[in-house]
C-alpha positions as CSV (number, residue, x, y, z in Angstrom):
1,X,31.2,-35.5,55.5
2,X,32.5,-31.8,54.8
3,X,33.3,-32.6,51.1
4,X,30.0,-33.7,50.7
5,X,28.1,-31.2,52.3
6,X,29.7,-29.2,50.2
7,X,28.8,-31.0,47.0
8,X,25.2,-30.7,48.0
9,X,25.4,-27.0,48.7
10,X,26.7,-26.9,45.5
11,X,24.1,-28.5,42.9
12,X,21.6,-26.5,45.2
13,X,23.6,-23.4,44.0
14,X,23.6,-24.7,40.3
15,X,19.5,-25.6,40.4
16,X,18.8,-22.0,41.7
17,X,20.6,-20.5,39.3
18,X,19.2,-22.6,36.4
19,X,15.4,-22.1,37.9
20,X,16.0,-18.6,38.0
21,X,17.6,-18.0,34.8
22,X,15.0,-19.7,32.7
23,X,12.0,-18.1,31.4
24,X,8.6,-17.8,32.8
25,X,5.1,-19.3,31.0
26,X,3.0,-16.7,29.7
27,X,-0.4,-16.8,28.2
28,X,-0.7,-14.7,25.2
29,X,-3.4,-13.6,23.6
30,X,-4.1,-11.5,20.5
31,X,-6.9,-9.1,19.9
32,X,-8.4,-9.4,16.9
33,X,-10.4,-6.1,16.7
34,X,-9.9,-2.5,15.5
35,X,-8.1,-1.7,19.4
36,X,-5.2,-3.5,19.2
37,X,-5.2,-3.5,23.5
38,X,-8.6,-5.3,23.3
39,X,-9.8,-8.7,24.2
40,X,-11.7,-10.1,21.0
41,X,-15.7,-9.3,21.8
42,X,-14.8,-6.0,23.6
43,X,-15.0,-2.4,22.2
44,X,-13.7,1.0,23.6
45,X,-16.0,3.3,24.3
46,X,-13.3,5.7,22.6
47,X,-12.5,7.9,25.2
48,X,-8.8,7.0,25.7
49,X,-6.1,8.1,23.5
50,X,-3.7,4.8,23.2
51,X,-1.6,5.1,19.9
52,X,0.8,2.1,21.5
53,X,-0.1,-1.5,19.9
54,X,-0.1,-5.1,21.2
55,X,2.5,-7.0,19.2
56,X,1.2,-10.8,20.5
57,X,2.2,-14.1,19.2
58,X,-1.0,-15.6,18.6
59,X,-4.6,-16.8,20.1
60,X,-4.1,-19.2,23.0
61,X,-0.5,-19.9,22.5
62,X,1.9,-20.2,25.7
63,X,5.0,-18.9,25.1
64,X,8.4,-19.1,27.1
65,X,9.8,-15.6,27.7
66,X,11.4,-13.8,30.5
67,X,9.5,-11.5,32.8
68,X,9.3,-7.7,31.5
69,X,11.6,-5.0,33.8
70,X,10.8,-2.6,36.2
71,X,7.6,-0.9,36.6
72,X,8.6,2.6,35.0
73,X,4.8,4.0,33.9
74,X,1.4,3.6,34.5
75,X,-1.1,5.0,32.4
76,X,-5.2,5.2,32.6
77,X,-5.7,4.8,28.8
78,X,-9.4,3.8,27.8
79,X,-12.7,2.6,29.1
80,X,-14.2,-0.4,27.2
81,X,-17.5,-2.6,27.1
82,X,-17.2,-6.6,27.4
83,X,-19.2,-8.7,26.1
84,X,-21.8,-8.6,28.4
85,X,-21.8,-4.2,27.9
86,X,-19.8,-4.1,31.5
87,X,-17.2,-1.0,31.1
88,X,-13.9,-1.9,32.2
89,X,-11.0,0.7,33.2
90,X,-8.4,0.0,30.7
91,X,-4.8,0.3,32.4
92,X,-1.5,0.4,31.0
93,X,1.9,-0.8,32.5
94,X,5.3,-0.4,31.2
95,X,7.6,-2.9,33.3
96,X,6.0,-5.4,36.1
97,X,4.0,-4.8,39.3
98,X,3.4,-7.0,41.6
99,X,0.7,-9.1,41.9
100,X,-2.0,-8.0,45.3
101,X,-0.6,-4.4,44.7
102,X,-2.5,-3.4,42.1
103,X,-5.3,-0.7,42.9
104,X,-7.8,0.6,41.0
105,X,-11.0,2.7,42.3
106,X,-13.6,4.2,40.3
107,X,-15.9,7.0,42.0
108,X,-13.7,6.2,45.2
109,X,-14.7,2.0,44.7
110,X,-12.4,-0.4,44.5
111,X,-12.3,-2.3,41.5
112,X,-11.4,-5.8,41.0
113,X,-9.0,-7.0,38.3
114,X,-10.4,-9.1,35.4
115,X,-7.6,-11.5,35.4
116,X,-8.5,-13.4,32.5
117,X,-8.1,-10.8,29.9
118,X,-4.7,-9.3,30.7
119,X,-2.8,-8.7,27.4
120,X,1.5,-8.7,27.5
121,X,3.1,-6.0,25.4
122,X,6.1,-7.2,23.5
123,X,8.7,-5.6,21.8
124,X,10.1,-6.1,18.5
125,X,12.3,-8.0,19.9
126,X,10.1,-10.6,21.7
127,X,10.9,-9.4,25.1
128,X,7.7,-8.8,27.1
129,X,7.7,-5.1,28.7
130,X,4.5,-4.3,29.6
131,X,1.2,-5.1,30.4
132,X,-2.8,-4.0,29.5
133,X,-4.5,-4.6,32.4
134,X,-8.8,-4.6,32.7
135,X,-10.6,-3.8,35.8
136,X,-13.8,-4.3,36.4
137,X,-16.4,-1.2,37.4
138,X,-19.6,-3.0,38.1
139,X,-21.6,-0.6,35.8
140,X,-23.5,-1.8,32.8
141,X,-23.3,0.4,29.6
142,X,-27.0,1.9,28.9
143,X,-29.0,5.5,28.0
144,X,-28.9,6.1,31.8
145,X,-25.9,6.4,32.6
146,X,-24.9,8.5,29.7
147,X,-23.3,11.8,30.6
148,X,-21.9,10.1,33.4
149,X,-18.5,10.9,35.3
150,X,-16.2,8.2,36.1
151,X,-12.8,9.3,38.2
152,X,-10.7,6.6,37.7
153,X,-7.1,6.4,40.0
154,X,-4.7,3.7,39.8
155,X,-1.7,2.4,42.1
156,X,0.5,-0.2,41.1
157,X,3.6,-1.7,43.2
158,X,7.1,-2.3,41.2
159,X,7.2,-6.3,41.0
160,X,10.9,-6.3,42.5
161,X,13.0,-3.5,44.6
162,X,12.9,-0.6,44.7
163,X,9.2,-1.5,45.1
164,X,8.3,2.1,44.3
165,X,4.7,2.8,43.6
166,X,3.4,4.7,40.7
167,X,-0.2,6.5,40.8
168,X,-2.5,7.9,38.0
169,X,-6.0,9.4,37.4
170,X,-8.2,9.9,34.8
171,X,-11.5,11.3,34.3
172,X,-13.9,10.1,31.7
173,X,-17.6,11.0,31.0
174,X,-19.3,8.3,29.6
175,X,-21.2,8.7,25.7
């Protein structure tokens, strides 16, 4: 009985460690416009300063790759329109945060994520270490609200311990 007690204990051990060693699916996909950190349809209103590109692997493909490291920056970096002329605060992450501790608020609001058009930042060397992130504001581009003033602050939660949190703020007046 101990010997195989112990056998079990031991292909649990070997399928943790093979679960948590492989890589994890990622949606990638590529923007196809002049701003390389923007979903195809969507423009920036041009009131960020992003000089950093998205090096994806392709339209719709899912890749295999391990999850990026640490969260080590956050960065406001542009406002953009949708589709639909919706502005969306335009975040950037270097590392992972966690999922449910990401914060945005415009104006003091709380902004929602806009899950579906996250874009992963890759290095040269395939490894994913970042993410652009879009968050909804509710507002709808148009001649009145021109001149406006959006205060934009962001907190994000380091996917894995330390768990430290990182804040930033930006201000942007609207064309």
């Amino acid at each position: 009985m101990e010997k195989l007690k112990k056998v079990v204990i031991s292909l649990v051990m070997m399928a943790a460690i093979v679960i948590l060693s492989s890589g994890i699916s990622i949606k990638a996909q590529a923007a196809s416009n002049g701003s390389d950190y923007l979903p195809k349809g969507w423009t920036s209103l041009g009131l960020g300063s992003s000089t950093e590109s998205v090096n994806n692997q392709g339209e719709s493909n899912t890749i295999l790759r391990a999850p990026a490291p640490g969260l080590t920056s956050l960065q406001i970096i542009d406002l953009a329109l949708d589709d639909k002329n919706e502005i969306h605060i335009v975040t950037r992450e270097i590392g992972t945060s966690k999922a449910g501790t990401r914060f945005v608020w415009r104006n003091g609001s709380l902004c929602s994520e806009n899950i579906n058009e996250m874009q992963v930042l890759w290095g040269s060397d395939n490894i994913a270490y970042g993410y652009v992130r879009y968050f909804h504001t509710g507002i709808i581009y148009s001649s009145e609200v021109s001149g406006m003033t959006i205060s934009v602050t962001a907190k994000f939660t380091n996917a894995m311990s330390p768990w430290n949190t990182l804040s930033a703020s930006n201000t942007f007046v609207l064309p």
